[in-house]
C-alpha positions as CSV (number, residue, x, y, z in Angstrom):
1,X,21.4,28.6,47.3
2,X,21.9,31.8,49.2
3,X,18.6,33.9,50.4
4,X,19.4,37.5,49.2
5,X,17.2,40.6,50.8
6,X,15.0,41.9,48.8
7,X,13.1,45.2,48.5
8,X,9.2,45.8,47.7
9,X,8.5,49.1,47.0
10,X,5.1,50.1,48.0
11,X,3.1,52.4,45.5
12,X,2.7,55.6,47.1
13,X,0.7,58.4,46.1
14,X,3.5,61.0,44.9
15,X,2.6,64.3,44.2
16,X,2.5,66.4,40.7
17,X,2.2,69.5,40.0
18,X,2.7,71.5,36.0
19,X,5.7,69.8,35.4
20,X,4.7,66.1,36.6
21,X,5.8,64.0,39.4
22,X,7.2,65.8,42.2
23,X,10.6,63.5,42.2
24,X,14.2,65.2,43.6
25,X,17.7,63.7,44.0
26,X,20.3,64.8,45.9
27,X,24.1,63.9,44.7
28,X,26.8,62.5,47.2
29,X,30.7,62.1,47.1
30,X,31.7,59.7,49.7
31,X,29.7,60.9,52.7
32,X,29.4,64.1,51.7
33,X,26.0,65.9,50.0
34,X,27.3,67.7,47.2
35,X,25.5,70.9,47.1
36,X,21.2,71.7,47.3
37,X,18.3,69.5,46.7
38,X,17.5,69.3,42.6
39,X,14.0,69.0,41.0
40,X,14.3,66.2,38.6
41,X,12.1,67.2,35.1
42,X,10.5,64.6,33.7
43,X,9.7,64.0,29.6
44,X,6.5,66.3,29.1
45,X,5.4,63.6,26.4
46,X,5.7,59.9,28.5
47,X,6.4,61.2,32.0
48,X,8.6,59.3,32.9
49,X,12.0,59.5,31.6
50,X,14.9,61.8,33.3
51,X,15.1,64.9,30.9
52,X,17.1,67.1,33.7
53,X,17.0,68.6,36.9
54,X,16.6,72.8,38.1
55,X,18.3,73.9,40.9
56,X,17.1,75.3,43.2
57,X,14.0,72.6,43.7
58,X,11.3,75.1,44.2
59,X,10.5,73.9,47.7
60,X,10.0,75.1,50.8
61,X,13.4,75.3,53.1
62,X,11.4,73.2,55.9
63,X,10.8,70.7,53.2
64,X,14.8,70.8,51.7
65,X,15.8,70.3,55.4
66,X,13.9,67.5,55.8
67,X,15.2,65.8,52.9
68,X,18.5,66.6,53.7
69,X,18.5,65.1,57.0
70,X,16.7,61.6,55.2
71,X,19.7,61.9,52.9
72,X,22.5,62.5,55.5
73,X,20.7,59.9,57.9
74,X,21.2,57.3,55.1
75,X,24.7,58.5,54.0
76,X,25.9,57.4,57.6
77,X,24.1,54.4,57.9
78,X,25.8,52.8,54.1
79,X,28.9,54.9,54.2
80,X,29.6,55.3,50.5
81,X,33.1,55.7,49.4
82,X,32.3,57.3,46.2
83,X,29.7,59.1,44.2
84,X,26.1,58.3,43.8
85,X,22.4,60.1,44.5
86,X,19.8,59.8,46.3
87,X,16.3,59.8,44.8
88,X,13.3,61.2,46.4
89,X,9.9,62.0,45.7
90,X,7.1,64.3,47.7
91,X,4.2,62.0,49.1
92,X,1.4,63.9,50.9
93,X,3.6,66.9,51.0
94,X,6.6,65.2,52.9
95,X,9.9,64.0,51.4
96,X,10.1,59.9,50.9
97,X,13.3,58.2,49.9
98,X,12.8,56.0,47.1
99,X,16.2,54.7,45.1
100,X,19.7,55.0,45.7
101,X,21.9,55.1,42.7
102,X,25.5,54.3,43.8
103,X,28.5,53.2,42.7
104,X,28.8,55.9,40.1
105,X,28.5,59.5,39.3
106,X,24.9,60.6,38.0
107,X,23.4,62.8,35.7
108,X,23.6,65.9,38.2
109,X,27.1,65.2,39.2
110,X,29.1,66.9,36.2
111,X,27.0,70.1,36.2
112,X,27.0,70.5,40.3
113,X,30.8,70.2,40.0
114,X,30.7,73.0,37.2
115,X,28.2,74.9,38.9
116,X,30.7,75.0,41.6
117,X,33.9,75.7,39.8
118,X,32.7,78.4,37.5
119,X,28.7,79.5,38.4
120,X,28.5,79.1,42.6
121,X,26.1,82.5,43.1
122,X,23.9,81.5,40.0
123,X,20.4,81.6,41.5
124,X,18.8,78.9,39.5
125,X,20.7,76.5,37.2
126,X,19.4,73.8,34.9
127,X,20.7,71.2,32.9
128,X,18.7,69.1,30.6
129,X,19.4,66.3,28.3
130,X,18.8,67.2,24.3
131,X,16.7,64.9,22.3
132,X,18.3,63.3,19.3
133,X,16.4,65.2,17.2
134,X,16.9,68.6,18.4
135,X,20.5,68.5,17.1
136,X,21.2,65.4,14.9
137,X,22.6,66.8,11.7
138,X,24.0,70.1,13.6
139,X,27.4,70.8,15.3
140,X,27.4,71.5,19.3
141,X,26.7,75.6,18.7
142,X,23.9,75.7,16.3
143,X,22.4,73.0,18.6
144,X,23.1,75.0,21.4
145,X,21.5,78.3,19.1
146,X,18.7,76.2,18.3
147,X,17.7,75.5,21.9
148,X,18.8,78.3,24.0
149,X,17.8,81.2,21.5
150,X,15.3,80.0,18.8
151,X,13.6,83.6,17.8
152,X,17.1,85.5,18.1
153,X,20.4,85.6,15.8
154,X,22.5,85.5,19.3
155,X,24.0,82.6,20.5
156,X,23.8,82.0,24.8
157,X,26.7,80.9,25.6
158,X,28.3,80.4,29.4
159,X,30.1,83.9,29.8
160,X,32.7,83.3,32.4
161,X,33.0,87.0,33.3
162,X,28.7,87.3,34.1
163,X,29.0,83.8,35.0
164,X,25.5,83.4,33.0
165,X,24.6,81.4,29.8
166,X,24.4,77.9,28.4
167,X,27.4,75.6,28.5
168,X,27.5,72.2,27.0
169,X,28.4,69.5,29.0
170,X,27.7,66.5,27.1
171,X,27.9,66.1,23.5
172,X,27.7,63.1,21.2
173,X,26.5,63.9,17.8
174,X,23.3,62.0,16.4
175,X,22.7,60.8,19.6
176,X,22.0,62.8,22.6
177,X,23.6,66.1,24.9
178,X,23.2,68.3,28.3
179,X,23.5,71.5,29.0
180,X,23.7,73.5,31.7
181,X,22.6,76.8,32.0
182,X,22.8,79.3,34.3
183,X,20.8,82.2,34.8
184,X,18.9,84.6,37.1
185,X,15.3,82.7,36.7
186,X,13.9,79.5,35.3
């Protein structure tokens, strides 16, 4: 029988504000950060499943920097060789590390690369996953109609020229989809 480390993680009074927990993540490719801090947005209705994330995180640049440096600090010290995120959460107004998620790319790591590619200068940029039944008997665009645009007859799609608008980045009918969407404001 082999004694394996384990981790206790301590309860720890994290902070909330209108959209719940204060909880962030920060995506990595080997031992690189891959772009800014994201907010992750929590279910309005439990709390506490992963929904999407906004970027930027709507926190102060002494706070970002601070989490950055936690991230980059751990980065060097388990040297990933691929992707993963870093999940943190705001205790007492100061940024605490609280799970690693390696081995694999996350939720946040298909938009950030597409947010990249196509959308780099897009001031804020959210991506969130659809509920089932937002879309389940409707094709990717009238899903899409129904959530970006539900008083107007115009669909919001990503423009490439503007680089604004709503692009679909998952999509599995009857079960579940993201989107991302760019824009100049939340």
């Amino acid at each position: 029988k082999r004694n394996m480390p384990v981790a206790v993680q301590e309860c720890l009074p994290i902070s909330n504000d209108i959209f719940g927990e204060r909880v962030y993540s920060h995506q990595f490719a080997g031992q690189k950060l891959q772009g800014r801090l994201t907010r992750q947005i929590m279910d309005f209705d439990t709390g506490r499943q992963w929904i999407g994330n906004r970027i930027p995180a709507g926190v102060s640049v002494d706070f970002e920097r601070k989490a950055d440096r936690l991230c980059e600090m751990l980065i060097d010290r388990i040297n990933p060789l691929g992707d993963g995120g870093i999940d943190l959460a705001e205790v007492l107004g100061e940024p605490v590390l609280i799970e690693v998620n390696g081995g694999r790319p996350t939720g946040a790591t298909g938009p950030k690369i597409f947010q990249a590619s196509f959308a780099p200068d897009a001031p804020h940029f959210i991506f969130t996953k659809v509920a089932p039944n937002a879309f389940s008997a409707y094709d990717v665009w009238d899903s899409l109609h129904r959530v970006t645009a539900p008083r107007s007859n115009q669909k919001i799609v990503f423009q490439e020229r503007t680089r604004r608008g709503v692009f679909p980045m998952v999509w599995l009918n009857d079960s579940w989809g993201m989107l991302a969407s760019f824009g100049d404001s939340y």
